[in-house]
TITOR-611298 format. One record per residue (C-alpha): residue in three letters; x negated, y, z. Coordinates in pm, 1 decimal, decimal comma. Last residue first. Layout:
N
ZAPA  aa       c1       c2       c3
ZAPA ALA        X        Y        Z
...
***
This chain:
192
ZAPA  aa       c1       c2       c3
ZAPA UNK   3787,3  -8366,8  -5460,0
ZAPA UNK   3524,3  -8189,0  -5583,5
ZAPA UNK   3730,7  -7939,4  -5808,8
ZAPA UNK   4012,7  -7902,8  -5485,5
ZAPA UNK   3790,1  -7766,2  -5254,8
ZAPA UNK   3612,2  -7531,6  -5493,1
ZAPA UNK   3922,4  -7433,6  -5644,1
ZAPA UNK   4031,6  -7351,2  -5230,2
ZAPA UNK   3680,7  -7172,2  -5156,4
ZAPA UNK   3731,2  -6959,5  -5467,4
ZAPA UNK   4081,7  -6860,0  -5386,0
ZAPA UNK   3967,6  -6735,6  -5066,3
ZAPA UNK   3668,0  -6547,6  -5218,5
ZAPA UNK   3945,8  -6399,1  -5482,7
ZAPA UNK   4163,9  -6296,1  -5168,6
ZAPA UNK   3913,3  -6108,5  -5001,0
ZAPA UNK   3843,5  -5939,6  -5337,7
ZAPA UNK   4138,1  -5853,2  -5405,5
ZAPA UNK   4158,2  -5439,7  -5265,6
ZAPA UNK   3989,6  -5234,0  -5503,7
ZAPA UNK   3958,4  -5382,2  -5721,2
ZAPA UNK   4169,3  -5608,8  -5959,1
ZAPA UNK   4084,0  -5987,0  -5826,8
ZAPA UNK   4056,7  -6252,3  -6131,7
ZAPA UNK   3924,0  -6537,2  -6024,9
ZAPA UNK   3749,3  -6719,7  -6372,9
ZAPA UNK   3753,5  -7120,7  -6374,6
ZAPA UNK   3456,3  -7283,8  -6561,3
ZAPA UNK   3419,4  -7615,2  -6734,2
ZAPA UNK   3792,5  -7656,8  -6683,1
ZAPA UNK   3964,5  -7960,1  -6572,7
ZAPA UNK   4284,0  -7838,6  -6678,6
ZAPA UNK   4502,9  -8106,0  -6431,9
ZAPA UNK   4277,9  -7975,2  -6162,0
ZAPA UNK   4311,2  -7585,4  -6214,5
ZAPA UNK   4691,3  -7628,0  -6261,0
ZAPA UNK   4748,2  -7843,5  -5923,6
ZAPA UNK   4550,4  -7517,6  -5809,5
ZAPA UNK   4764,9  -7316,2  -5945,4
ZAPA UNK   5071,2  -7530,3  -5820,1
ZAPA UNK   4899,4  -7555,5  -5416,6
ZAPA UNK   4858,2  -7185,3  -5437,9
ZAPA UNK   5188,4  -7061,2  -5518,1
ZAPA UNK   5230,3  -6852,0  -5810,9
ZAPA UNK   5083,8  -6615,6  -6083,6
ZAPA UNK   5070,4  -6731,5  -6410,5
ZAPA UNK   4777,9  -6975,9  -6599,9
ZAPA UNK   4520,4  -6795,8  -6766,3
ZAPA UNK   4402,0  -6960,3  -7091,1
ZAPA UNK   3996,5  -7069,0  -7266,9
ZAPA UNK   3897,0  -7267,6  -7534,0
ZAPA UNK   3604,2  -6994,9  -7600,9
ZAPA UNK   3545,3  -6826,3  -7934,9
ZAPA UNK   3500,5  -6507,3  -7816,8
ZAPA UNK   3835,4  -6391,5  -7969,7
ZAPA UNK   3934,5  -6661,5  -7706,4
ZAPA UNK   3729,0  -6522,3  -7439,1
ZAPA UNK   3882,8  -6179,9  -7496,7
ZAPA UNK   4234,7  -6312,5  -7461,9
ZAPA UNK   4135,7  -6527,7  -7157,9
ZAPA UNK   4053,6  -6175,6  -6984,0
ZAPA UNK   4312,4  -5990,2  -7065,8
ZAPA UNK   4560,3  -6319,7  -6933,7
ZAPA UNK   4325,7  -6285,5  -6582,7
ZAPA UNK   4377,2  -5917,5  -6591,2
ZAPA UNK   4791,2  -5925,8  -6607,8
ZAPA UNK   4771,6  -6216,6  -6302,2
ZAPA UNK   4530,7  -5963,9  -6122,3
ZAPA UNK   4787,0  -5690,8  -6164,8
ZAPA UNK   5093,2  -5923,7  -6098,8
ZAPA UNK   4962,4  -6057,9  -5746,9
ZAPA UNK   4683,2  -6264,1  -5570,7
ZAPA UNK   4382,0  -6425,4  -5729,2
ZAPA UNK   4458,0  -6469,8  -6063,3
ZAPA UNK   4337,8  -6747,1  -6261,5
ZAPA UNK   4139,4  -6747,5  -6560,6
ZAPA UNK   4016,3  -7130,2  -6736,6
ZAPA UNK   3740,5  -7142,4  -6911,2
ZAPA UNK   3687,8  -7421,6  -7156,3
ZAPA UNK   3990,3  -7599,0  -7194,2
ZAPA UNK   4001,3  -7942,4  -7336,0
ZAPA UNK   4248,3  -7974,9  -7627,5
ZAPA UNK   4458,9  -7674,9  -7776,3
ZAPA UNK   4810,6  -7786,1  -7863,2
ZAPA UNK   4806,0  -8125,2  -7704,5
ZAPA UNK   4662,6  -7980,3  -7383,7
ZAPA UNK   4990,0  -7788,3  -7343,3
ZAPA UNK   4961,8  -7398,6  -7342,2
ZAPA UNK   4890,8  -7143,8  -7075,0
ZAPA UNK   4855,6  -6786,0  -7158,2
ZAPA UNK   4571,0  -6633,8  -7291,2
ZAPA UNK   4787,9  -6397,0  -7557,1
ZAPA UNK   4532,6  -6439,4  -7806,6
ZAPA UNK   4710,2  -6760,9  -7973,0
ZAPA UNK   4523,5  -6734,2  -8260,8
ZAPA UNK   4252,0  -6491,7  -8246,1
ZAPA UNK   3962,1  -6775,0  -8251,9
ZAPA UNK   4012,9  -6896,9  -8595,0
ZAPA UNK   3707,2  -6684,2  -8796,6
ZAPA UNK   3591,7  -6464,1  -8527,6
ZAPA UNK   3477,2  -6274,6  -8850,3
ZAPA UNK   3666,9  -5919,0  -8719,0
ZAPA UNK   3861,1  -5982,8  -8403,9
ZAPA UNK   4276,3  -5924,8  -8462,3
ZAPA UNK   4415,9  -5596,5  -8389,9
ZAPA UNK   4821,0  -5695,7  -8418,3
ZAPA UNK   4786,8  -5998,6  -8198,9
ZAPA UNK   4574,8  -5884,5  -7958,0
ZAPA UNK   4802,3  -5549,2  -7999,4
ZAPA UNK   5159,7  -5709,3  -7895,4
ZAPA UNK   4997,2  -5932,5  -7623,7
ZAPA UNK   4901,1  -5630,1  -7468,6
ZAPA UNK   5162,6  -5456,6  -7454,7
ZAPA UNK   5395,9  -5749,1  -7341,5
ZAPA UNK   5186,9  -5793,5  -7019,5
ZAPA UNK   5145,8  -5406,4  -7018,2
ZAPA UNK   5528,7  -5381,3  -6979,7
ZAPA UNK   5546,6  -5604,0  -6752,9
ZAPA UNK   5282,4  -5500,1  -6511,3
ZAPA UNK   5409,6  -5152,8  -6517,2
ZAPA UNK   5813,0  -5246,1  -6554,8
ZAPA UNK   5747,6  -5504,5  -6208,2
ZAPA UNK   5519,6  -5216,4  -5993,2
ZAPA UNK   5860,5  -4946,3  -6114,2
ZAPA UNK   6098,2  -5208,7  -5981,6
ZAPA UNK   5900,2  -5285,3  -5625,8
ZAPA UNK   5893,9  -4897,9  -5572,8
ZAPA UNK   5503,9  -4759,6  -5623,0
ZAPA UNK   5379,4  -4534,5  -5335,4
ZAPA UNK   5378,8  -4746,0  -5047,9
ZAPA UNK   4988,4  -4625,6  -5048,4
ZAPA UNK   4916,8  -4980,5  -5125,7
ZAPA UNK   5108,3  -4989,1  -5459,9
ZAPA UNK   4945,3  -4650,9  -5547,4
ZAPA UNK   4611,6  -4793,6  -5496,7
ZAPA UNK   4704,8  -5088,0  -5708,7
ZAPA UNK   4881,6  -4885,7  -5960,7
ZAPA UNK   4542,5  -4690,9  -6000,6
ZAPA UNK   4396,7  -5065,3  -6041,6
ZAPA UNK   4601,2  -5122,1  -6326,6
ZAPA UNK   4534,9  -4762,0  -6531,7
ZAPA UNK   4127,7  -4889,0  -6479,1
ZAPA UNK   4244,5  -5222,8  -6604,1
ZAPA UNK   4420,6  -5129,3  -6917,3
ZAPA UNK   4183,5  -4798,5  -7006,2
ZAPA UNK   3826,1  -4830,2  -7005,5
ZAPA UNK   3783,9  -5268,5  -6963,1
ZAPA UNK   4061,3  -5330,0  -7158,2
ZAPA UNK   4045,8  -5093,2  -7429,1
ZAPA UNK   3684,6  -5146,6  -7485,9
ZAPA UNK   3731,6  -5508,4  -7520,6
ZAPA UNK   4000,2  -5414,2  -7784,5
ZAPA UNK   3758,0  -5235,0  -7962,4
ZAPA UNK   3677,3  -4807,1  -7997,8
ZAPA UNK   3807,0  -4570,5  -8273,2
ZAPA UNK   4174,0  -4655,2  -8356,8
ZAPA UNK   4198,1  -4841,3  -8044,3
ZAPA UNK   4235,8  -4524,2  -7837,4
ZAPA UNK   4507,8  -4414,2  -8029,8
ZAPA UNK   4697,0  -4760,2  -8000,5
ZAPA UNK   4680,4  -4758,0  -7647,9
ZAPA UNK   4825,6  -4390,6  -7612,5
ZAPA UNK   5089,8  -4500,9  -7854,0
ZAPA UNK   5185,3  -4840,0  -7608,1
ZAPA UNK   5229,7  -4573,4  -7324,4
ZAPA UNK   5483,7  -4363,0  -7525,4
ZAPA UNK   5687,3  -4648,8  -7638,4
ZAPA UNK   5669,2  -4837,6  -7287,7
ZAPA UNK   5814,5  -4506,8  -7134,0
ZAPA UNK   5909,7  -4590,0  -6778,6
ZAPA UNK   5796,0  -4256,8  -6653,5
ZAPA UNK   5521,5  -4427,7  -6433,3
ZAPA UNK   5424,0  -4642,8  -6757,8
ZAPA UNK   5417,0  -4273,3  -6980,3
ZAPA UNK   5154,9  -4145,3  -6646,6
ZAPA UNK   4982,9  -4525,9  -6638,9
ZAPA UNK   4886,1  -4459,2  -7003,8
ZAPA UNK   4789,8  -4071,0  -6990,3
ZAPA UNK   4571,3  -4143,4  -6659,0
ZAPA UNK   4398,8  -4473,5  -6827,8
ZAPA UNK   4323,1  -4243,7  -7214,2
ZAPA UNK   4171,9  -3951,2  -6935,9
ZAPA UNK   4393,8  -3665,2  -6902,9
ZAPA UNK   4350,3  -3330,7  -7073,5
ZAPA UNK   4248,9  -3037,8  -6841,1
ZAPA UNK   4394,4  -2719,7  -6901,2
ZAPA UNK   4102,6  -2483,9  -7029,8
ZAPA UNK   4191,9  -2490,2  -7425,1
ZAPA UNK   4494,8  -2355,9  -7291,2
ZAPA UNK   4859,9  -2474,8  -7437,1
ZAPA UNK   5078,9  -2252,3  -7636,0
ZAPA UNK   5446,2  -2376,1  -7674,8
***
């Protein structure tokens, strides 16, 4: 097979959501791994995972994504991602990779929390609020993302935490009407 050096290669987020579209979680995993061989994790996130999340997002409201294939993309890069924070661990953040999957543990395991990440409506913004407690952790923050569900639990969540901050995730392009209404309930229910 020849290929043209004029064919256009696909960007690191088009290749991954392409092998998660096919249902290929080997495939999509190797593009992550190839990318982190020369940039970070954070780099990772914030070029490929969440830019390959949001073009599920558009496809999701286009009526484009089945309810099966949305569940294996957001699951898959769940477990993805989880797999490489813990197999990439943050040079000299001496203690703070442990645990970098971000998601919820008891206060006897890890204290006050710092920061906790919330997301504002569905899976995708669930997925980025556990990316982004992972990279506050290797940050040194106490911080977790608690899962996805109904709004009087999370925020039943938020006030049993007692975080210093609480992080809305909202995946653009179409959360952030939600993520103002999430804000105005954690507001509510951190001064009560």
């Amino acid at each position: 097979m020849l290929f043209r050096s004029d064919e256009p290669v696909l960007s690191p987020q088009a290749q991954y959501y392409q092998r998660l579209l096919a249902t290929d979680q080997n495939e999509a995993r190797q593009v992550l791994e190839r990318y982190l061989k020369e940039k970070s994790l954070e780099d990772l996130y914030s070029s490929v995972v969440i830019p390959a999340l949001s073009l599920a997002e558009q496809d999701r409201h286009r009526n484009e994504l089945d309810e099966e294939t949305q569940n294996f993309i957001y699951q898959s890069t769940r477990e993805i991602v989880e797999e490489l924070a813990d197999a990439f661990p943050e040079e000299g953040a001496e203690g703070t990779a442990q645990n970098a999957s971000g998601r919820s543990r008891t206060e006897s395991e890890t204290g006050r929390v710092d920061v906790l990440c919330i997301p504002a409506r569905d899976d995708a913004d669930d997925v980025v609020a556990m990316l982004l407690s992972q990279l506050l952790e290797r940050q040194g923050h106490r911080a977790e993302s608690i899962l996805i569900g109904a709004t009087s639990e999370m925020l039943s969540q938020v006030a049993d935490a007692n975080p210093d901050v609480v992080c809305i995730s909202a995946l653009p392009p179409f959360a952030l009407n939600h993520a103002r209404s999430e804000e105005r309930r954690v507001g509510k229910e951190c001064r009560s």
